[in-house]
C-alpha positions as CSV (number, residue, x, y, z in Angstrom):
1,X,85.5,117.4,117.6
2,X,82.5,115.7,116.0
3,X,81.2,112.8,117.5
4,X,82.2,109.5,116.3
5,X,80.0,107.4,114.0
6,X,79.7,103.4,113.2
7,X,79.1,102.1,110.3
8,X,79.6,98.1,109.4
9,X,81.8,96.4,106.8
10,X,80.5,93.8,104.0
11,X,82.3,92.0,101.8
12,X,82.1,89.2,99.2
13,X,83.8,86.3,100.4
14,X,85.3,84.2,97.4
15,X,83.4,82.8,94.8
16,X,79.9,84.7,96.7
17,X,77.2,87.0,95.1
18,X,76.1,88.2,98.6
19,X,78.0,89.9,100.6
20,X,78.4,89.3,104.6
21,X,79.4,91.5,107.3
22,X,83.1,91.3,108.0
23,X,83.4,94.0,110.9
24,X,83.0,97.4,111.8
25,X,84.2,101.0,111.5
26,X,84.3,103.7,113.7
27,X,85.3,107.1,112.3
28,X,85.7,110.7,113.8
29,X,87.8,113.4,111.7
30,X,91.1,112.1,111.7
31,X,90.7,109.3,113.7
32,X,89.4,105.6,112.2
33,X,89.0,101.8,114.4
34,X,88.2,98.9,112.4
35,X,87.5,95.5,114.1
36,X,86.6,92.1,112.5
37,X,84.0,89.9,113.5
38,X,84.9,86.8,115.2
39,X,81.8,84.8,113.2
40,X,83.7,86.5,109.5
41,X,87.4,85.3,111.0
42,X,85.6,81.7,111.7
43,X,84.6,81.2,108.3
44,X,85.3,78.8,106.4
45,X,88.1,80.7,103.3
46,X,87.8,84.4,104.8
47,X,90.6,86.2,104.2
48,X,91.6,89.9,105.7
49,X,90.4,92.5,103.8
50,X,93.9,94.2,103.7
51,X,96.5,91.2,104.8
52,X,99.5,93.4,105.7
53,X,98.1,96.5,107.1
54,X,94.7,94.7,108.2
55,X,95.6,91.3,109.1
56,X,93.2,89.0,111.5
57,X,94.4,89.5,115.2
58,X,92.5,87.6,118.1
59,X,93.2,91.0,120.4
60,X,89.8,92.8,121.0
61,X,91.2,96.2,120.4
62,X,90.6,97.8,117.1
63,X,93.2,98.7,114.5
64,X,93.7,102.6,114.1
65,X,94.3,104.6,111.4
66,X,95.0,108.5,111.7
67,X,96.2,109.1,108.5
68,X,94.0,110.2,105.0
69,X,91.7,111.7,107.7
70,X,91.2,108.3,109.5
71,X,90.4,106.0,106.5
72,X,92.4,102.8,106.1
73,X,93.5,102.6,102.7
74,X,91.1,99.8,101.3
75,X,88.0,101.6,102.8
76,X,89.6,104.6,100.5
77,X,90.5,102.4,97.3
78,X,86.5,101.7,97.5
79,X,85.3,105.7,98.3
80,X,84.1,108.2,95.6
81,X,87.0,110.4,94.4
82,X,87.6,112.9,92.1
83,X,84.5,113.2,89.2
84,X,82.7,110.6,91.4
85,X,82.6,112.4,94.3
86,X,82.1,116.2,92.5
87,X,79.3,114.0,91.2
88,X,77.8,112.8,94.7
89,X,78.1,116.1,95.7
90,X,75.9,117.8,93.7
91,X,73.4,115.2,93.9
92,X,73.5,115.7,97.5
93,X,74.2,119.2,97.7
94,X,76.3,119.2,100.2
95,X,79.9,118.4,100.9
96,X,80.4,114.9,101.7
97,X,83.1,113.6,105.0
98,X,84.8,110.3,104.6
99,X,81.9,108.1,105.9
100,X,79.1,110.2,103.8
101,X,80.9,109.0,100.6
102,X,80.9,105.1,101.6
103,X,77.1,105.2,103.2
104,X,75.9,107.3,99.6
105,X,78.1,105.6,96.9
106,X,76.5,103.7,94.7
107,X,77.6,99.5,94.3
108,X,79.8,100.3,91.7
109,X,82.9,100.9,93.7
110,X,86.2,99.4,93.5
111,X,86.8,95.8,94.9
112,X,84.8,94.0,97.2
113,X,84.4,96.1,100.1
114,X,81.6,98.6,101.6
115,X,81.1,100.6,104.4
116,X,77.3,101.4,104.9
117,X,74.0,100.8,106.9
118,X,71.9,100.0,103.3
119,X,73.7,97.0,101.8
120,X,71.2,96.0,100.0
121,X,70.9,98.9,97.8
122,X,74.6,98.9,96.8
123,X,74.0,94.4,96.4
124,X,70.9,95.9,93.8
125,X,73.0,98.2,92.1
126,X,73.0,97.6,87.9
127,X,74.6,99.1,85.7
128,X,72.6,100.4,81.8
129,X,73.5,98.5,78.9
130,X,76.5,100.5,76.7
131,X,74.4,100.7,73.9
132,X,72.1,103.0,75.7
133,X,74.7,105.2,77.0
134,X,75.9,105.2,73.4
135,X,72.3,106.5,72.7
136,X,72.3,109.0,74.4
137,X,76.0,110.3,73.9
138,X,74.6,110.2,70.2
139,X,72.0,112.9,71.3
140,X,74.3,115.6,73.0
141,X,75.3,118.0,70.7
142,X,79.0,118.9,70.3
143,X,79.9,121.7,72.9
144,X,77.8,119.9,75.4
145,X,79.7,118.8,78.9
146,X,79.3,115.4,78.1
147,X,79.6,115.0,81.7
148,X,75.7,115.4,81.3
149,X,74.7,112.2,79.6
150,X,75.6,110.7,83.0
151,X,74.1,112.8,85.1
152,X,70.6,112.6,82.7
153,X,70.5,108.9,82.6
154,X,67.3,107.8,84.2
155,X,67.5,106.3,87.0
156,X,71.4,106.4,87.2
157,X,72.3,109.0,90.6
158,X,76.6,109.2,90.0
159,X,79.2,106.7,90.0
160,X,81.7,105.6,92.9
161,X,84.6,105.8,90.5
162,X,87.5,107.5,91.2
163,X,89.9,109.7,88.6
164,X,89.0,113.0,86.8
165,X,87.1,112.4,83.4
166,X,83.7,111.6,83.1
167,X,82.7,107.8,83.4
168,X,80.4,105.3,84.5
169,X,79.8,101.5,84.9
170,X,78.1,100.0,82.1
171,X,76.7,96.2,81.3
172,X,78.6,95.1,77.9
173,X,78.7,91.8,76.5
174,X,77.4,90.7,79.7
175,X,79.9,92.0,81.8
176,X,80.7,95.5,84.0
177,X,82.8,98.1,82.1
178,X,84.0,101.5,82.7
179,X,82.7,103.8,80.1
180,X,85.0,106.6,80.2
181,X,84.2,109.8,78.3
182,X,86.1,113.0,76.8
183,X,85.4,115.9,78.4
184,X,85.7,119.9,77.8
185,X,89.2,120.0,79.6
186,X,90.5,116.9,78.1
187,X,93.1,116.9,75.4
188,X,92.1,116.1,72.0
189,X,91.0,112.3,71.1
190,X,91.7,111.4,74.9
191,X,89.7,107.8,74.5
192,X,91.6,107.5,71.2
193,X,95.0,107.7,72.9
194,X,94.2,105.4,76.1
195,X,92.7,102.9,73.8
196,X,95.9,102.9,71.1
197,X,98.2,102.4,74.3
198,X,96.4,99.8,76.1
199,X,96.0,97.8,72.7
200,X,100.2,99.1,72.5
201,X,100.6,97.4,76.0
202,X,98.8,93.9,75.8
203,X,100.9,93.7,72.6
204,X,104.1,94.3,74.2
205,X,103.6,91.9,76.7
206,X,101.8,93.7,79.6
207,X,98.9,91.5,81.2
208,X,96.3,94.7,80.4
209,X,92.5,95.0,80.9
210,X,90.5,94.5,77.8
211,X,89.5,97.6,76.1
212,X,86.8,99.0,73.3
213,X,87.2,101.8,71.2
214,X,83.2,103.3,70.6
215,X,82.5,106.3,68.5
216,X,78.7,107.7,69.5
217,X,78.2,110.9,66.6
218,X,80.9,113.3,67.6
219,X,82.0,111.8,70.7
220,X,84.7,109.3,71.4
221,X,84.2,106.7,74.4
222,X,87.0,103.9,75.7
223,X,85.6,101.3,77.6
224,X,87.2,99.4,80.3
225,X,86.4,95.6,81.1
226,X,86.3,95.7,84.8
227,X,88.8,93.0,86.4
228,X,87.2,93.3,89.8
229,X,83.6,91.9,88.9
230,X,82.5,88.7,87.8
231,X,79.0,88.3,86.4
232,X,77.8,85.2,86.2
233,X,75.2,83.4,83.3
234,X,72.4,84.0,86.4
235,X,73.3,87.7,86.2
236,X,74.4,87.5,89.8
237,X,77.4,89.2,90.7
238,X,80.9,88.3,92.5
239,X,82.9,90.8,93.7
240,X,86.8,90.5,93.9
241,X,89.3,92.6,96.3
242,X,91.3,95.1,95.6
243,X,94.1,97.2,96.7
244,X,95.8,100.0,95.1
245,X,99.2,100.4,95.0
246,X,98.8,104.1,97.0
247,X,97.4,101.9,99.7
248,X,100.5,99.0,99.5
249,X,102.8,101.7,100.1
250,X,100.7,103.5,102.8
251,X,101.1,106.7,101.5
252,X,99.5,109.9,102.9
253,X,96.6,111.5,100.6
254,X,99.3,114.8,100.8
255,X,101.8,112.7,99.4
256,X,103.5,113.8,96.0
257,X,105.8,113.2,93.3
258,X,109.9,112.4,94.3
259,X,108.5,111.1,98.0
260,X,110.9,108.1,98.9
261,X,108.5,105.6,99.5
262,X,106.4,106.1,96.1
263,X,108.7,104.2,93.8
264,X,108.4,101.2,91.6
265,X,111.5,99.2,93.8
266,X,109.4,100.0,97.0
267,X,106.4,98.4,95.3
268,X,108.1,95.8,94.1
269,X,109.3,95.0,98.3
270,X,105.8,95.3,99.0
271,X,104.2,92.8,96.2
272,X,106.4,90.1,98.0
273,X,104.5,90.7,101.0
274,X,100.9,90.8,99.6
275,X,101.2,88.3,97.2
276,X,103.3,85.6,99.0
277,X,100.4,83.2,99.1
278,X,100.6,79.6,98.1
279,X,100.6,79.3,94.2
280,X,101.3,82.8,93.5
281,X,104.7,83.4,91.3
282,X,106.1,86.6,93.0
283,X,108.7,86.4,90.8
284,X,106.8,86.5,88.0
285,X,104.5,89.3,89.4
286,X,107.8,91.8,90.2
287,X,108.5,91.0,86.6
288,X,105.1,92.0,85.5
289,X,105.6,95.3,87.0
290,X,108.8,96.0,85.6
291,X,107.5,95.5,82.4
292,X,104.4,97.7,83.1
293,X,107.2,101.0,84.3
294,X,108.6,100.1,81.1
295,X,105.9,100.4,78.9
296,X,105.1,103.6,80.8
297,X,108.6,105.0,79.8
298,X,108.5,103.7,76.6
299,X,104.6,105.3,75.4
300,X,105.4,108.4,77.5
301,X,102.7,107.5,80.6
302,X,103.8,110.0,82.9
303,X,100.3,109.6,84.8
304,X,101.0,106.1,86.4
305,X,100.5,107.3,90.1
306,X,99.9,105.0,92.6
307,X,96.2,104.7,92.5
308,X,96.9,103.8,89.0
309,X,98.5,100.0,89.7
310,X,97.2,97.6,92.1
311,X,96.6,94.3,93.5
312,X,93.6,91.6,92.9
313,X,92.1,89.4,95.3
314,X,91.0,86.3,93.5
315,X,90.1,82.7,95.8
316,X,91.8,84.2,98.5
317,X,95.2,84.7,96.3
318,X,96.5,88.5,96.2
319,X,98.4,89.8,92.7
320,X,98.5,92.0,90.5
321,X,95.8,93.3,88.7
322,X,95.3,93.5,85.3
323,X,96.7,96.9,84.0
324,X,94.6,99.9,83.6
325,X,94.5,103.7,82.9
326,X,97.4,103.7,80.6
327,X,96.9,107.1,79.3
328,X,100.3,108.9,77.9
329,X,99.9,112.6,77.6
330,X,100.3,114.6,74.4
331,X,103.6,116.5,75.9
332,X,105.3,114.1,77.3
333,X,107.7,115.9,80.1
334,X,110.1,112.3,80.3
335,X,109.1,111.8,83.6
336,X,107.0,109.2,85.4
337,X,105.0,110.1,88.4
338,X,106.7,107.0,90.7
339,X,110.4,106.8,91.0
340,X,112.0,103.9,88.6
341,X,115.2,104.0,90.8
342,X,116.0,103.5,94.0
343,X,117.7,106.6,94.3
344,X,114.2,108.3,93.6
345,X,115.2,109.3,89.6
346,X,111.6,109.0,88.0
347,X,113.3,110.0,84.7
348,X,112.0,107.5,81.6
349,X,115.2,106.5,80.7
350,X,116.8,103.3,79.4
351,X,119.5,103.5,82.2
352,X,116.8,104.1,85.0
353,X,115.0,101.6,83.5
354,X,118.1,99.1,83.8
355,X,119.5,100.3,86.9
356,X,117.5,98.5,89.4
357,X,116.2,95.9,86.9
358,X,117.4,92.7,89.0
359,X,115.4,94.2,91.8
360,X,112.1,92.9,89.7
361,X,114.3,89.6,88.6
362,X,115.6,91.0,84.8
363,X,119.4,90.9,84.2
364,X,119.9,94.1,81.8
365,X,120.5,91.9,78.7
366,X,117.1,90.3,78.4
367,X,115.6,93.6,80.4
368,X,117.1,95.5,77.0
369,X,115.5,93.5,74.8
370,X,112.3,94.1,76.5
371,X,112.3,97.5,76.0
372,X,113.4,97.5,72.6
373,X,110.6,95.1,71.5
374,X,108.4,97.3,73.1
375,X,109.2,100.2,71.1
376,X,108.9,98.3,68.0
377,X,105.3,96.8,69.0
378,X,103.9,99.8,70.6
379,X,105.1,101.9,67.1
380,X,103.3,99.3,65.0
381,X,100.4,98.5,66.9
382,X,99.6,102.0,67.7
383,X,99.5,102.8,63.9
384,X,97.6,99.6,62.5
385,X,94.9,100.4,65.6
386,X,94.8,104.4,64.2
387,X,94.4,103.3,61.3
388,X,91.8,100.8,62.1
389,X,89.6,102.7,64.1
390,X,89.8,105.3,61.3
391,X,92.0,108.0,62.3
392,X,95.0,109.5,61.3
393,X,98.7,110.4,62.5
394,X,97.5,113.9,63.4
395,X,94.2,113.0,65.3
396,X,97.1,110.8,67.8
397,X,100.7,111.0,67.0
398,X,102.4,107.6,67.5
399,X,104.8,108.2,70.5
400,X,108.7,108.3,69.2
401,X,110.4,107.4,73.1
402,X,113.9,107.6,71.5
403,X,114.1,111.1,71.9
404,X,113.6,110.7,75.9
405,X,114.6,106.9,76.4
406,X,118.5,107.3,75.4
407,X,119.4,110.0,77.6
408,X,122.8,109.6,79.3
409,X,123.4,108.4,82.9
410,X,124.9,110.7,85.3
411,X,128.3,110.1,86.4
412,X,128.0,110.6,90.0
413,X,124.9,108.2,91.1
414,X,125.1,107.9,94.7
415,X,125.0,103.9,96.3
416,X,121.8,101.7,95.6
417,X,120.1,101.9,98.4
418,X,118.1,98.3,98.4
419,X,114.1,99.2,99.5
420,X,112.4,96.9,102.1
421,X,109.1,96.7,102.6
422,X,107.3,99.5,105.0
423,X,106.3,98.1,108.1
424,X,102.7,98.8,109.0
């Protein structure tokens, strides 16, 4: 077994634009400690970095975790993964183990957490204006990865940004955004799609991150507002928490689709936990998420895995973050990728969709009209925005969810089972 190695943790207390060290980890293949610092617990408004599977203790011993290869969920939520990390990589030219990926990431990572001995490079981290990534997508001809333009940015080494498809951070409107690209592998008009249904979903009544539609010569770009930064008129940066919902549930990394635990009622047990805090609605918030598995059912999102919902950390209050990646495929298989039900059906039906509805706090009248309005305003919205932007029905379809939403219920549903809350 390889020998263990230390590395400390920093994070940006509320309302800060420097981060302090909050403790420190020790990891060995399969095996990670954490343990907080006494002088971060004594502060004056710290909060836990994770408050359920993290909390503050007063014992000396350090917390373990042994599963996704010894990294505690937040420490992942805040790692390279999949085009971020194949990014890293080659700059590195090597393969990179759990603790590589923190120490080498860049600052752009998710939430308010790192893992590393060089702070202050990640605290100097800034992202290029848009328009001169829009410059330089302008530049590469079609048939071009545009994977390149990020790699041939100067001074720009990869991104710490999770998910498939090409993207980086960029500085727009004086803010950090996600510039997310179309790639080689992508279906056609990719950006065009995630834009349309995000656009679909604030319409409809989902509390959705703002988004940008940018056209660069052939290319297409959606950009992202990030929800997790905050810069301020000094140009200094705050940094909020985050968790994903992968990491709420404490799922393994080898966990997949139709696993018990990675259901919409489970996270809706586990947002009463997190976000129990003084002046938080959790009511309100298990609402919000119902309407967000709705929406997915409704646009055809069967990609609304667990890393793609989570919780915000904002003055020391935990909920829901903003929604993002709401990207429905071309062939829609009527299917989401976490269960609806507490049975485990992940079908996007109406009568999923109603069957545990009280679970989130909707009584299937008003829970009904939801979904129907939703229909409506995603149809009509997704059509003027088309239209808008200067596309037409071919370039992206307008999703038609009657032909998977009104499928019948099955007559022999076994018992609700009523989820609780995973202890950690």
């Amino acid at each position: 077994m390889a020998d263990a190695v230390t590395k400390p943790v920093w994070v940006w207390p509320a309302g800060a634009v420097q981060p302090v060290r909050c403790g420190t980890f020790t990891w060995r293949e399969g095996l990670g400690e954490f343990a907080y610092e006494r002088e971060y617990m004594d502060l004056a408004g710290a909060t836990p970095l994770d408050p359920v599977n993290l909390p503050f203790s007063r014992s000396r011993r350090p917390q373990r975790e042994t599963r996704q290869k010894g990294l505690f969920g937040v420490l992942r939520d805040a790692s390279p993964e999949g085009y971020g990390l194949g990014l890293l990589e080659n700059i590195e030219g090597r393969a990179l183990d759990p603790i590589d990926r923190l120490e080498v990431s860049l600052g752009d990572g998710a939430g308010a957490v790192e893992v590393c001995n060089d702070i202050q490079r990640k605290v100097d981290f800034q992202p290029i204006p848009l328009t001169d990534f829009l410059g330089k997508l302008t530049d590469m001809p079609e048939g071009v990865p545009v994977s390149r333009v990020v790699r041939d940015l100067h001074g720009v080494l990869g991104t710490t940004l999770g998910g498939e498809r090409p993207k980086m951070t960029v500085r727009h409107r004086g803010q950090h955004w996600i510039a997310k690209l179309q790639d080689r592998g992508d279906a056609p008009n990719s950006p065009l799609r995630e834009y349309l249904a995000m656009k679909s979903a604030s319409a409809a009544g989902v509390r959705a991150a703002d988004v940008e539609l940018h056209r660069a010569g052939p290319h297409q770009l959606v950009a992202v507002k990030r929800f997790d930064r905050l810069t301020r008129d000094d140009v200094l940066v705050q940094r909020h928490g985050f968790a994903s919902a992968h990491t709420m549930l404490r799922l393994d990394s080898t966990t997949t689709r139709g696993d018990p635990q990675r259901s919409y009622p489970y996270l809706a047990a586990e947002l009463q936990r997190w976000c129990g805090a003084e002046g938080v609605d959790v009511q309100e918030v298990k609402r919000e998420l119902w309407r967000r598995m709705a929406f997915n059912a409704v646009c055809g999102n069967g990609d609304d895995h667990p890393r793609n919902h989570g919780v915000l950390c904002v003055d020391g209050r935990w909920s829901l973050s903003p929604a993002y990646d709401i990207a429905p495929y071309i062939t829609f298989n009527a299917s989401l990728s976490m269960s609806i039900t507490r049975e485990g059906h992940a079908q996007a039906a109406r009568w999923t969709l109603l069957r545990d509805c009280d679970t989130f706090g909707y009584d299937e009248d008003e829970a009904n009209g939801f979904i129907d309005q939703a229909i409506a305003t995603m149809q009509q919205t997704w059509e003027a925005e088309r239209e808008a932007k200067g596309f037409g029905p071919d370039d992206a379809p307008t999703p038609r969810p009657q032909q998977w939403l009104e499928t019948e219920q099955p007559v022999d549903l076994t018992p609700k089972r009523r989820p609780r809350a995973r202890r950690p």
